[in-house]
C-alpha positions as CSV (number, residue, x, y, z in Angstrom):
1,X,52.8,-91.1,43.0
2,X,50.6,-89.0,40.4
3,X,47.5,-91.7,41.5
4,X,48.1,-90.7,44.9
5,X,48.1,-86.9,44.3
6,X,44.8,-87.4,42.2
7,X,43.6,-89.4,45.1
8,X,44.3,-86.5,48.0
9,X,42.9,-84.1,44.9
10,X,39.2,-86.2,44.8
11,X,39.2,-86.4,48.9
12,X,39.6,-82.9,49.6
13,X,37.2,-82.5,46.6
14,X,34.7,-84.2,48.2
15,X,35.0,-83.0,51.8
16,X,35.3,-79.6,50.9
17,X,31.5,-80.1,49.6
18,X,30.5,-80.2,53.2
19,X,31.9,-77.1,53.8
20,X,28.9,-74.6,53.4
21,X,28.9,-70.8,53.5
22,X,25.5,-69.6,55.1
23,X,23.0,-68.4,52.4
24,X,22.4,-64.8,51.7
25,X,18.5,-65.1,52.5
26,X,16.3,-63.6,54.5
27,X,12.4,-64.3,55.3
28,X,10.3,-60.9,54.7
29,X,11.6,-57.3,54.4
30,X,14.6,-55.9,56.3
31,X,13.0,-53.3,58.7
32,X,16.0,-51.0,57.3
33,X,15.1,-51.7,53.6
34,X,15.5,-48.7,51.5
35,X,11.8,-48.8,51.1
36,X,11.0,-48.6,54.8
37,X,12.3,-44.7,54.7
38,X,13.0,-43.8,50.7
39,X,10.3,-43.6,48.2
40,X,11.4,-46.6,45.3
41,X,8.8,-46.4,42.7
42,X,7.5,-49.2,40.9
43,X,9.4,-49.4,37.3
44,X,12.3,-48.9,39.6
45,X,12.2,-51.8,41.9
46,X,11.8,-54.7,39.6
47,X,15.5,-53.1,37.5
48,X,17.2,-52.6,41.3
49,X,15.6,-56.4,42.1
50,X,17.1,-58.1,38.7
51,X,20.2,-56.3,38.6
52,X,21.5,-55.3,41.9
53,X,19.9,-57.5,44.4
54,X,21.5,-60.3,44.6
55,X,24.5,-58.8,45.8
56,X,23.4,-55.7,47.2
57,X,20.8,-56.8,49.3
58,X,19.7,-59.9,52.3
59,X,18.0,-62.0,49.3
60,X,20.3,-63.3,46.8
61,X,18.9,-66.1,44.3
62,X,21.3,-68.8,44.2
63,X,22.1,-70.1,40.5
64,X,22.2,-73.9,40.7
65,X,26.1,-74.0,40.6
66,X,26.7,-72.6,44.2
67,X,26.0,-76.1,45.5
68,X,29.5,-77.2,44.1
69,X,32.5,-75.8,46.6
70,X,34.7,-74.0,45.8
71,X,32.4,-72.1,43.6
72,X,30.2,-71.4,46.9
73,X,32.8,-70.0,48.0
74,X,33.7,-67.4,45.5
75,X,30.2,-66.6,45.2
76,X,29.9,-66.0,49.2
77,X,32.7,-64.0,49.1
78,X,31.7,-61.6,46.3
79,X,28.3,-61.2,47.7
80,X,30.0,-60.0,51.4
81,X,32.0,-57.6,49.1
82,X,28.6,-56.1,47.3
83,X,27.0,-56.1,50.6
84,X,29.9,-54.0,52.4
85,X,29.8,-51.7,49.6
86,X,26.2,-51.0,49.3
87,X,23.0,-53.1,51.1
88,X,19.7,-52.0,49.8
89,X,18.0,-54.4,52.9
90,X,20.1,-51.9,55.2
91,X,20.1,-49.0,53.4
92,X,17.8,-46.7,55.9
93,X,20.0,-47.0,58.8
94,X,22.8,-45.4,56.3
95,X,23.1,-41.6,57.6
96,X,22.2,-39.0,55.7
97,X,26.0,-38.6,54.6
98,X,26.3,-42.3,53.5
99,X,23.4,-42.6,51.8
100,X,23.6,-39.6,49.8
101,X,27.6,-40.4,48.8
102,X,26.0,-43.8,47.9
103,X,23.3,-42.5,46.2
104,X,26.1,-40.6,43.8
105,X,27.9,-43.9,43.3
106,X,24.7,-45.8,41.9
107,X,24.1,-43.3,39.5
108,X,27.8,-43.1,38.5
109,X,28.3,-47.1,38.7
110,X,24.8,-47.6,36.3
111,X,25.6,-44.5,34.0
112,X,29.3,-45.6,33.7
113,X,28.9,-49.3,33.1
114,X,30.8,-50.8,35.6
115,X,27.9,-52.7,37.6
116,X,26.6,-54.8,37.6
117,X,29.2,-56.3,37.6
118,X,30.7,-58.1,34.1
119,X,31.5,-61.2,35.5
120,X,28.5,-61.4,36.8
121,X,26.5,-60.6,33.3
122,X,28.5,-63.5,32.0
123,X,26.4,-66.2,33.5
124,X,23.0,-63.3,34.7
125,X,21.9,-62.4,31.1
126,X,19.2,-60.5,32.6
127,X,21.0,-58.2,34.7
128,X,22.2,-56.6,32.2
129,X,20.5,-53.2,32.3
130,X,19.6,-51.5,29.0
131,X,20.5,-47.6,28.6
132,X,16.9,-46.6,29.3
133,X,16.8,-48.9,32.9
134,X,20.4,-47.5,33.6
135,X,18.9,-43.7,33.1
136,X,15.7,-44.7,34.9
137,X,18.3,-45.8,38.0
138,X,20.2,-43.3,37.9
139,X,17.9,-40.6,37.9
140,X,15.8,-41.9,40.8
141,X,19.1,-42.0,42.3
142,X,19.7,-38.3,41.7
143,X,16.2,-37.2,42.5
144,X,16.4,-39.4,45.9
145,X,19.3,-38.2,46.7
146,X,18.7,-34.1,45.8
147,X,15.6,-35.0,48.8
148,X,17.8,-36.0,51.9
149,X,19.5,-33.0,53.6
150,X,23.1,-32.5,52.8
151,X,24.9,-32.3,56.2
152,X,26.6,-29.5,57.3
153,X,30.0,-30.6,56.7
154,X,29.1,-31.7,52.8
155,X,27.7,-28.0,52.2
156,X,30.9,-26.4,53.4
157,X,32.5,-28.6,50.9
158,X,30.9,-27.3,47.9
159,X,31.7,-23.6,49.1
160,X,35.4,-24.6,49.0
């Protein structure tokens, strides 16, 4: 009985590897990418690129592990979530409203430590950001974010 259970357990093993989520990748840059409409200066790119990126964008670099399923899986899955949260390769067509509320929640996310993410640090060394690259993001996010028009509706909030 157990050699049969193993059995089933190898089969669906197997066949589940032909199971493939589509790859976060995309050729060139997004015509919404945040640089097509917000100024991202150059010591600022290369910290959003090695930390954020790969979830919060079109391009994520695969590790070598998300050919094995179910891992692929997970990984798809988590990348969907970043991406529904915040996509810096979609990040112009945000309005004004959005991108300024995310805007707040970068700096907030980087200057309190809870992204990237720490599962993902476990296994993306260089992710990690150190307190200077978390300042640097964070204050570009401020700056950027102090330069696009508050709405109407988010300035009567304040006077509340």
């Amino acid at each position: 009985m157990l050699r049969k259970v193993l059995l089933g357990l190898l089969v669906i093993l197997v066949v589940i590897q032909f199971i493939r989520p589509e790859k976060n990748q995309s050729t060139g840059v997004s015509p919404n990418d945040i640089t097509t409409k917000y100024a991202v200066p150059a010591n600022v790119q290369p910290v959003l690129k090695r930390a954020c990126f790969d979830c919060h964008s079109n391009n994520t670099t695969y590790p070598w592990y998300d050919n094995i399923q179910p891992v692929s899986w997970w990984l798809n899955n988590h990348i969907k979530e970043g991406k529904d949260e915040l996509n810096f390769s979609e990040f112009a067509s945000y309005s004004p409203k959005k991108a300024r509320h995310k805007l707040e929640e970068v700096g907030e996310a980087v200057t309190e430590g809870w992204m990237p993410l720490d599962s993902y640090l476990w296994i993306h060394h260089e992710a990690a950001l150190k307190p200077e690259e978390a300042k640097l993001i964070a204050d570009w996010a401020s700056q950027l974010r102090s330069q696009i028009p508050a709405p109407p509706d988010e300035k009567e909030e304040h006077h509340h």
